[in-house]
N, C-alpha and C positions, 0 to 999 in steps of 0.2 A: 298636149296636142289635141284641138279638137275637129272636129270633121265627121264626113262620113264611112260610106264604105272605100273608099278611097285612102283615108287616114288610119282606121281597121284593120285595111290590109286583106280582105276580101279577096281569096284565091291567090293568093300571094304566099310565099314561104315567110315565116319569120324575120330572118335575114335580110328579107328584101321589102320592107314595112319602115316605112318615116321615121317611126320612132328606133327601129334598130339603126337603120345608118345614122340619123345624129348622134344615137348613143356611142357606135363604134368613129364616130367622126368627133365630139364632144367628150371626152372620158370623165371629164372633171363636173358634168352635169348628170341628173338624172330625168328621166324623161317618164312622164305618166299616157298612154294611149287611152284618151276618151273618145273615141273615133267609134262611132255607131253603124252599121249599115242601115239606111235607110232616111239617116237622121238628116234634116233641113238644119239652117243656122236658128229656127227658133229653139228646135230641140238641143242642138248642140250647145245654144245660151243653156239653157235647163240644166242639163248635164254640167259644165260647166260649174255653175253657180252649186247645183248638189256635191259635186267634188269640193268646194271649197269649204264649205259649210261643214258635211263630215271631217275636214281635216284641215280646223283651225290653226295649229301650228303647225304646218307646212308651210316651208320657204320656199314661196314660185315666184321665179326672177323673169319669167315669162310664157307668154302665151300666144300658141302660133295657133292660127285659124287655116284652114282649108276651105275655101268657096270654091263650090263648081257652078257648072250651070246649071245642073238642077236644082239647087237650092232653090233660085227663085220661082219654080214652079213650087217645089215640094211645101213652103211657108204660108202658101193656098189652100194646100188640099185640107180636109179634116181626116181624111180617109187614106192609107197607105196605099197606090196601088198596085203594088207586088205582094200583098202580105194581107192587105183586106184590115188591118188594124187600124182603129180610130187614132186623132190624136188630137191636142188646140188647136187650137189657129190664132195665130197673133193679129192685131190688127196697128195701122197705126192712126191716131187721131189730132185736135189740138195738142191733147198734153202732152204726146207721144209715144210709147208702146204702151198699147193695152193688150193687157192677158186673156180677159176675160176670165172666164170659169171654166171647167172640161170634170171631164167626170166618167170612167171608163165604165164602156157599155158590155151589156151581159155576155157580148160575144166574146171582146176581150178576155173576161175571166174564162172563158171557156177556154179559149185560144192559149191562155197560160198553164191550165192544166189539162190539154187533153191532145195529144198529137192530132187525131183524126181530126179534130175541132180544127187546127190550124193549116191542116191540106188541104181539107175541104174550103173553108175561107180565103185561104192564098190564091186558091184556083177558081172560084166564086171572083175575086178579087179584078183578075185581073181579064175575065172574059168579060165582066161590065164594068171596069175602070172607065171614068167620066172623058173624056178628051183633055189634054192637057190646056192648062191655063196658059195666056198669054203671059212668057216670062217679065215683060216690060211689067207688069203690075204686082209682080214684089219684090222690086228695086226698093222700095220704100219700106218694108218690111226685113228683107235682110240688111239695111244700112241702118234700122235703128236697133238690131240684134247686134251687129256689130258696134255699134255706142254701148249699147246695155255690156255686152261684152269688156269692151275698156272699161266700165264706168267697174265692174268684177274684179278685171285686172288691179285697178287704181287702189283699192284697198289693202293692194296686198304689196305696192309698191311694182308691180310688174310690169313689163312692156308687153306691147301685143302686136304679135305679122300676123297679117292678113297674107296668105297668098291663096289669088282668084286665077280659075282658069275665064274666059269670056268668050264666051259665043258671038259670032259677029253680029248675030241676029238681035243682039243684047245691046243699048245705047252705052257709053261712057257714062258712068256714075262721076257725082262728082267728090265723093267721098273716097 
């Protein structure tokens, strides 16, 4: 399962998280939650492709996605804005997804070891969070996380659901 806080399970009982009801609706699968709070579908690719990679002999017969409607802001941002943590920004060009480079900043590290470091920042964060981006402009960005994503899948022989929640404010993809 990948996703956000939504697939996480974020103020949710166990029991009542995606990957427990498949598990109790599926018995004869098991189900892995890489479900991040915060995370956009570029991060989610990330995670993703890191789970594969540490565990090469895993049998994944599939891979369901969660898109919400923040994803297509959040694949914008470089900067988190509940949390004040940096992160890449994907871009997409002729060839197709580029990564670029990213390289976590000193606050980061801070942010990883020191509580105070991370309140203060969350709350720095989110009284000058920028305005949110115009979702129509990573359409194009989360559909080629979503390619990159099958393209993860495909190596391993697995299928991949997408399910998107869509804001009407959002045009019809046509992927």
């Amino acid at each position: 399962l990948v996703g956000d806080s939504f697939v996480q399970g974020v103020a949710a009982e166990d029991e009542e998280t995606f990957g427990w009801l498949l598990a109790r609706e599926f018995k004869d699968h098991r189900f892995v939650n890489l479900g991040v709070a915060a995370y956009g579908t570029d991060q989610e690719l990330a995670q993703l492709e890191r789970y594969m990679k540490s565990h090469p002999n895993t049998v994944v017969s599939d891979v369901i996605v969660v898109v919400f409607e923040n994803d297509f802001q959040d694949v914008q941002r470089s900067v988190d804005p509940y949390i004040g943590r940096t992160k890449p920004v994907y871009h997409v060009d002729h060839k197709g997804l580029s990564r670029g480079s990213y390289q976590l900043s000193w606050r980061d590290y801070l942010m990883d070891t020191s509580r105070l470091v991370w309140l203060i920042q969350s709350k720095w964060a989110r009284m000058f969070a920028p305005p949110d981006p115009p979702a129509t402009a990573g359409i194009p960005v989360v559909t080629a996380c979503l390619e990159a994503v099958r393209a993860v899948a495909a190596t391993r022989g697995a299928k991949v659901h997408v399910f998107a929640h869509r804001e009407p404010s959002i045009p019809t993809m046509d992927q």
